[in-house]
C-alpha positions in Angstrom: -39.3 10.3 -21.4 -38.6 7.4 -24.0 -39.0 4.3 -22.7 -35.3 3.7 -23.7 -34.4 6.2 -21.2 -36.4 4.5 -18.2 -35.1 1.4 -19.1 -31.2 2.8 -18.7 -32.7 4.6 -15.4 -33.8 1.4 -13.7 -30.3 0.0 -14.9 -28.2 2.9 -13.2 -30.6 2.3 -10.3 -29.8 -1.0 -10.2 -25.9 -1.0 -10.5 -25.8 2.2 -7.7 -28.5 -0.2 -5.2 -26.1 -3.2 -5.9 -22.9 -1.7 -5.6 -24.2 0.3 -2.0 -25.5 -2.7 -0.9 -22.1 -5.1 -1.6 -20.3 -2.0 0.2 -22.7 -2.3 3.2 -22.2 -5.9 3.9 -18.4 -6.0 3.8 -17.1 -6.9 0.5 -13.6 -6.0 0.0 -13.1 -3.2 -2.0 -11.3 -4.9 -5.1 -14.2 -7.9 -5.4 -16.5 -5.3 -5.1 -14.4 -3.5 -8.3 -14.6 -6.8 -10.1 -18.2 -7.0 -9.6 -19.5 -4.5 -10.3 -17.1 -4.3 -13.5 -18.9 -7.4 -14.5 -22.6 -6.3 -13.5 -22.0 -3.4 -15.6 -20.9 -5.2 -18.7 -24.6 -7.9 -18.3 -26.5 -4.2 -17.5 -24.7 -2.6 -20.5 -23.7 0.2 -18.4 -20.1 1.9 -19.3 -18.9 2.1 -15.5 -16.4 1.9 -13.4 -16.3 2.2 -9.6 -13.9 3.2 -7.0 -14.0 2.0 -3.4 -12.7 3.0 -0.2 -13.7 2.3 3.7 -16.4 5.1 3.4 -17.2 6.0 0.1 -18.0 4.6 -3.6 -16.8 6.3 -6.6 -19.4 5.5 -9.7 -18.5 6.7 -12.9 -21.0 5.9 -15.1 -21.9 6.5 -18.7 -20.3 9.8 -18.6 -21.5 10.7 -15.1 -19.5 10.3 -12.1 -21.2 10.0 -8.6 -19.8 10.2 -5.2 -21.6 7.9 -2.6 -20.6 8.0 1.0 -21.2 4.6 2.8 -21.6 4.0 6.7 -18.9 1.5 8.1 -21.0 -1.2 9.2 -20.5 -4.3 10.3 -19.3 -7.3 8.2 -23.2 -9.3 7.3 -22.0 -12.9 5.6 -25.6 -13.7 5.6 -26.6 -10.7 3.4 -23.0 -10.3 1.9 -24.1 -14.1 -0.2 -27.3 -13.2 -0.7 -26.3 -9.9 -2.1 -23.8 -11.7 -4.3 -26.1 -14.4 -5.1 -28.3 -11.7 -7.0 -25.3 -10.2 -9.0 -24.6 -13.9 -10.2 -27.7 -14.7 -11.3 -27.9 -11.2 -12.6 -24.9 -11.5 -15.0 -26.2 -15.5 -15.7 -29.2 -14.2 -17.4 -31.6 -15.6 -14.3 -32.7 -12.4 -13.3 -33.7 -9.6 -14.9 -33.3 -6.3 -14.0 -36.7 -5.6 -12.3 -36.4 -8.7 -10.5 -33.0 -8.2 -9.0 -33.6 -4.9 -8.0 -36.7 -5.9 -6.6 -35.2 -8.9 -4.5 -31.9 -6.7 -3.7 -34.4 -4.5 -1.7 -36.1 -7.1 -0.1 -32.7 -8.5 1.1 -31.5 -5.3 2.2 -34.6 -4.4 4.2 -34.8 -7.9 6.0 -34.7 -7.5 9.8 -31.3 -8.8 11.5 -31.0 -12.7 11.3 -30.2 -12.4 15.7 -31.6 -10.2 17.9 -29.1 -7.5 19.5 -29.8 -9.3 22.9 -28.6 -12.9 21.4 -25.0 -11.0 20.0 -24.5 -9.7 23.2 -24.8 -12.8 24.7 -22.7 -14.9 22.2 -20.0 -12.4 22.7 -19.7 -12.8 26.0 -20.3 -17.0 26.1 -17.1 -16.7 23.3 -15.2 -14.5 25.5 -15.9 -16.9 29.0 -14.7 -19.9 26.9 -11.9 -19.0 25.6 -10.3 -17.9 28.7 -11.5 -21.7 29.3 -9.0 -22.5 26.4 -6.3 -20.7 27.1 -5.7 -22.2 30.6 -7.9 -20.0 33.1 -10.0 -20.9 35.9 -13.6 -20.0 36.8 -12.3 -16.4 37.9 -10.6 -15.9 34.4 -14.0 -17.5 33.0 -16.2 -14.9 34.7 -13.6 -11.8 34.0 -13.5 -13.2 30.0 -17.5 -13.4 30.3 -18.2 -9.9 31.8 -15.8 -8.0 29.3 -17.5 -9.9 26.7 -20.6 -8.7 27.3 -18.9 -4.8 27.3 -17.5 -5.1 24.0 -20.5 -6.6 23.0 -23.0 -3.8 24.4 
């Protein structure tokens, strides 16, 4: 294997990590397009990618790949760090290595709050705002309690 070729196969490894991870953390499907149209052209990768709810369509220097994607939740936190790579990727800042190399490193990061501390903040949301809209303690403690369910 030239290293020509493992160059281009840490780039394709790159712009497949990236694009997964931009899907992952809820970027909508045409900035996602855009991005990754841009990545491409920095990489020097002839691609173009297709995205839906579940699945990534990568066509890329003559290959086309089919990547299906979990619905997860929408992750701001990661979402801007995520993107926050790409920029500096396609500014020159980063190189290839090194994004790929932080891009995993974000993606692997434990949670920012425990599952115990969403629980509670859905159901401390859902006990005030029946506060808001006009209810009393019992409306407070019904809000609170169904908060807690949809959060579990």
């Amino acid at each position: 294997m030239s290293p020509e070729s493992s160059f281009s196969a840490a780039q394709s490894a790159l712009f497949l990590e990236l694009a997964e991870a931009l899907h992952r953390c809820g970027m909508s499907a045409h900035r996602l397009e855009d991005a990754m149209e841009q990545v491409g052209r920095v990489l020097d990768i002839d691609a173009e990618v297709f995205a839906t709810p579940t699945m990534l369509l990568v066509s890329m220097n003559q290959q086309t790949r089919l990547i299906r994607v979990t619905p997860g939740d929408i992750d701001l936190g990661r979402l801007g760090a995520v993107d926050e790579i790409a920029v500096w990727l396609g500014r020159g800042v980063l190189t290839p290595d090194e994004a790929l190399m932080q891009l995993r490193r974000v993606m692997s990061a434990p949670h920012r709050y425990s599952r115990r501390a969403v629980i509670a903040a859905f159901g401390v949301l859902s006990a005030t705002a029946s506060v808001f809209f006009g209810g009393g303690w019992a409306s407070m403690a019904v809000g609170g309690g169904l908060g807690l369910i949809v959060g579990w």
